[in-house]
N, C-alpha and C positions, 0 to 999 in steps of 0.2 A: 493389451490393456495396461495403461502407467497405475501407476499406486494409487494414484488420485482420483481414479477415476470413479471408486467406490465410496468419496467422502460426500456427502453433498452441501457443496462450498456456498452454493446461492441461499441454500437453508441458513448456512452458519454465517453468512455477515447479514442474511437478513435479520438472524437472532443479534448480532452485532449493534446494527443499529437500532435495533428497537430497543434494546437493553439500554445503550448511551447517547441517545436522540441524535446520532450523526447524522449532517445531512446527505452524504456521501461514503458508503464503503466498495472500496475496488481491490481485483486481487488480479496482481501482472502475476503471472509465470515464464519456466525457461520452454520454448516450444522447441522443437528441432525441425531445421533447416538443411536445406544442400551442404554440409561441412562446416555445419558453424552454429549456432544457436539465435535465437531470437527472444526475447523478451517483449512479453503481451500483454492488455491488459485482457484477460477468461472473463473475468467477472467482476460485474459491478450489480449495485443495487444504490436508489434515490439518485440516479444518473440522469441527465436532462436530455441525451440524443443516444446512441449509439455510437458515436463519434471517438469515444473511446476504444471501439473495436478495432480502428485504421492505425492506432499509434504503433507502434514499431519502434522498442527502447533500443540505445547502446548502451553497453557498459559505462558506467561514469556521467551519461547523459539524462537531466530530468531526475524528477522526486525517485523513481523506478531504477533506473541507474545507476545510481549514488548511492543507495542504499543497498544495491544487488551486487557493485563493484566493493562497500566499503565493509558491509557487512555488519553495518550498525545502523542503528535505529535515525530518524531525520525527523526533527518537529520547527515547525515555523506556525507560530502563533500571528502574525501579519503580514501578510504577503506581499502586498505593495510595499511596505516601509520594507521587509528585509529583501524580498527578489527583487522590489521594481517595477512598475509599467514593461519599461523597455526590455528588461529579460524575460518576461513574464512565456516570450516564443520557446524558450529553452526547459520549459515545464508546459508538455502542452495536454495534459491531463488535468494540470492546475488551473489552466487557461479556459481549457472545453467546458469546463464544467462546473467554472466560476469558483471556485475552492479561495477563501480567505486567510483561514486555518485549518493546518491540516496535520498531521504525525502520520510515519512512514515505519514498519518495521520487518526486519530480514527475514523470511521464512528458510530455515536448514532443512536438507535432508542431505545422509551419508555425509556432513560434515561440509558440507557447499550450500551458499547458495540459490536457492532453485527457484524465489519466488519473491515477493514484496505484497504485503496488506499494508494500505493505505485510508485510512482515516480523514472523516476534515467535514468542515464546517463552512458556509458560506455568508459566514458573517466573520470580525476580527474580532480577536482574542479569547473564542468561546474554549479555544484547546490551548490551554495552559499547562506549564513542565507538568504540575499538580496534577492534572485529571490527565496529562497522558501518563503517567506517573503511573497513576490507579486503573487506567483501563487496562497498561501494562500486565497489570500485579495481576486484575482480573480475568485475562484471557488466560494469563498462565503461559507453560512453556511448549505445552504441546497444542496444535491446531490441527486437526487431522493427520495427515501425513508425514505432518513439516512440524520442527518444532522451531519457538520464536526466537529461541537463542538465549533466550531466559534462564536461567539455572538455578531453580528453587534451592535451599538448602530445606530439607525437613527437621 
């Protein structure tokens, strides 16, 4: 049984988005694969299909990706004006699921990361630096298992 599997994560972005009217919370993790790892999306909640179930991240590829390869947080408050139409293929969680605005952040555990909560709105500019700023501060540094990479000072 992995660590995770005694948090209950569907519970906790459902709390998520009820708390900060998101129209969209998803949580990719690292799955294990034949000699290699995979990156999923586990769980979502205000999802339009299941569609997100089939994605399959790489390293460096998609909102998931880039945030699991960089290790820092990813907010794009317009999606068309900052991705594009045309790239819009190269984010297909953004795509599936109509996402306008959305913020991305790294989930640690043992010092790697092992996962990406993803945020977002289907409308532009509802997620601004400001309110990802504060749902930052709000989630805090620890999520279950994983902490967000956040380093409170008391």
């Amino acid at each position: 049984m992995r660590k995770d599997d005694r948090f209950d994560f569907q519970e906790k972005i459902g709390q998520i988005k009820e708390d900060f009217g998101f129209d969209f919370v998803g949580v990719a993790l690292v799955q294990s694969a034949e000699r290699r790892f995979e990156l999923r999306w586990t769980y979502a909640i205000g999802n339009r299909s299941d569609r997100y179930r089939r994605i399959i991240l790489q390293s460096g590829k998609g909102v998931a990706g880039y945030v699991f390869k960089s290790g820092k947080p990813f907010l794009v408050d317009n999606t068309e004006k900052v991705l594009g139409n045309r790239d819009l293929f190269n984010y297909p969680i953004i795509d599936v699921e109509g996402l306008k605005s959305f913020g991305a952040i790294p989930l640690y555990q043992s010092n790697r990361v092992q996962g990406v909560l993803l945020v977002g709105y289907r409308s532009v500019g509802e997620l601004s630096v400001e309110a990802f700023a504060e749902f930052r501060r709000v989630i805090g540094a620890q999520i279950g298992p994983y902490s967000s990479g956040e380093w409170i000072e008391s």
